[in-house]
C-alpha positions in Angstrom: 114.3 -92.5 202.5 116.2 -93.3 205.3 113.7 -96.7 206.7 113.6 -97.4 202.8 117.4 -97.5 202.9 117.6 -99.4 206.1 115.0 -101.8 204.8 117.5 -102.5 201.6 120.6 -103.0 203.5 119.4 -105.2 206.1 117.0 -107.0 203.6 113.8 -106.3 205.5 111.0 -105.2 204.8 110.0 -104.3 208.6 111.9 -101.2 208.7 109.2 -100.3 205.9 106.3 -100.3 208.6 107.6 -97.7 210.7 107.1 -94.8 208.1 103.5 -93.9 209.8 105.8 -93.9 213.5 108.2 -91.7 212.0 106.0 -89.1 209.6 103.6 -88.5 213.1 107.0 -87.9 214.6 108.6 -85.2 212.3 104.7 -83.5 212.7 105.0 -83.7 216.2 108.4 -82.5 216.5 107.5 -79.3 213.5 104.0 -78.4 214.8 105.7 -78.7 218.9 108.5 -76.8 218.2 106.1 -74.0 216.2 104.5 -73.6 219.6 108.0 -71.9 221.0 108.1 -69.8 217.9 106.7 -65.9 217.6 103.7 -67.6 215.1 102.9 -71.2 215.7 102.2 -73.0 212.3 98.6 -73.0 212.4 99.0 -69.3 212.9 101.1 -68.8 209.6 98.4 -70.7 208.1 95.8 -68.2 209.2 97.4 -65.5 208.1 98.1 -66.8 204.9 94.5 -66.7 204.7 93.6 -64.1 206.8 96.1 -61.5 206.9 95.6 -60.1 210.3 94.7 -62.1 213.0 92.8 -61.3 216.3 94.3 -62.3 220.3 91.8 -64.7 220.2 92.3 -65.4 216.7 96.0 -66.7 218.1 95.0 -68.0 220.8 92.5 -70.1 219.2 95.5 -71.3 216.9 97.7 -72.1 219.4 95.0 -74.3 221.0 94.6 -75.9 217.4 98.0 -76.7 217.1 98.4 -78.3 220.6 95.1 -80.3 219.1 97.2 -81.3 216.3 100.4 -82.8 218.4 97.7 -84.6 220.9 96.8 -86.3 217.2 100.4 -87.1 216.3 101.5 -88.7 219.7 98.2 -90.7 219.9 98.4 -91.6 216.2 102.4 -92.4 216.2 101.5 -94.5 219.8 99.3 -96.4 218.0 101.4 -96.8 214.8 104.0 -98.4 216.8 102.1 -100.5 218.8 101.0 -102.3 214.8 104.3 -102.6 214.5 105.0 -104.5 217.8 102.6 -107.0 217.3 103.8 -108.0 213.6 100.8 -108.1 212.5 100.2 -106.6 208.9 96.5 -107.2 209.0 96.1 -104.6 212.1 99.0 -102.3 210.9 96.9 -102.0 206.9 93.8 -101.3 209.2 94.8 -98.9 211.5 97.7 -97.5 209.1 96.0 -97.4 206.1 92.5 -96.8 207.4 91.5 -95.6 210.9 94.4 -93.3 211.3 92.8 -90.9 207.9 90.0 -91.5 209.7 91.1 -90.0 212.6 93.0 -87.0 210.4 89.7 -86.3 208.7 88.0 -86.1 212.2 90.1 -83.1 213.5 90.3 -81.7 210.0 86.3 -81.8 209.7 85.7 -80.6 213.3 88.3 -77.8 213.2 86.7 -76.4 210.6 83.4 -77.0 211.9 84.5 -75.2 216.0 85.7 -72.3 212.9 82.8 -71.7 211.2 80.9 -71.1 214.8 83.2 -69.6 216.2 83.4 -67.0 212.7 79.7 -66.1 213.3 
């Protein structure tokens, strides 16, 4: 709300294409900060799940959530590097494409490491 605000006051639409900069940010800074906290989030996840949860079982969350903040500071780098070069083919490709892309890769191999790891 706050670039969309920006972006109206100043007339221009550039605020607009730091959204992906920002949203990686807030994860980072939520998912970092979990990792200071009694139950990361990844943890409180598992248990939602899970209910009772192994040491390994934790520490095989906390590892996942340190995976997840390597993803948002790589994915917010690159999100703000399309916005430096003012380039809105690159920024739709890598903004609107690659980055799910890389999403769905941790998502998919998480679960996959999981499974193995389960049996």
């Amino acid at each position: 709300m706050l670039l969309a605000l920006i972006s109206w006051i100043f007339n221009e639409f550039q605020f607009l294409l730091y959204y992906p900069v920002t949203t990686n940010l807030l994860f980072l800074i939520f998912f970092g900060y979990s990792l200071y906290q009694p139950q990361n989030i990844i943890e409180k996840f598992a248990r939602l799940k899970e209910g009772n949860l192994t040491p390994s079982t934790i520490k095989y969350t906390r590892k996942v959530t340190i995976c997840w903040c390597l993803l948002f500071i790589l994915n917010g780098s690159i999100a703000l590097i399309t916005c430096f070069i003012n380039d809105m083919y690159w920024w739709t490709i890598y903004n609107g494409l690659i980055s799910y892309i890389f999403t769905g890769l941790l998502m998919g191999g998480e679960w996959i490491v999981r499974q193995k790891l389960k049996h």
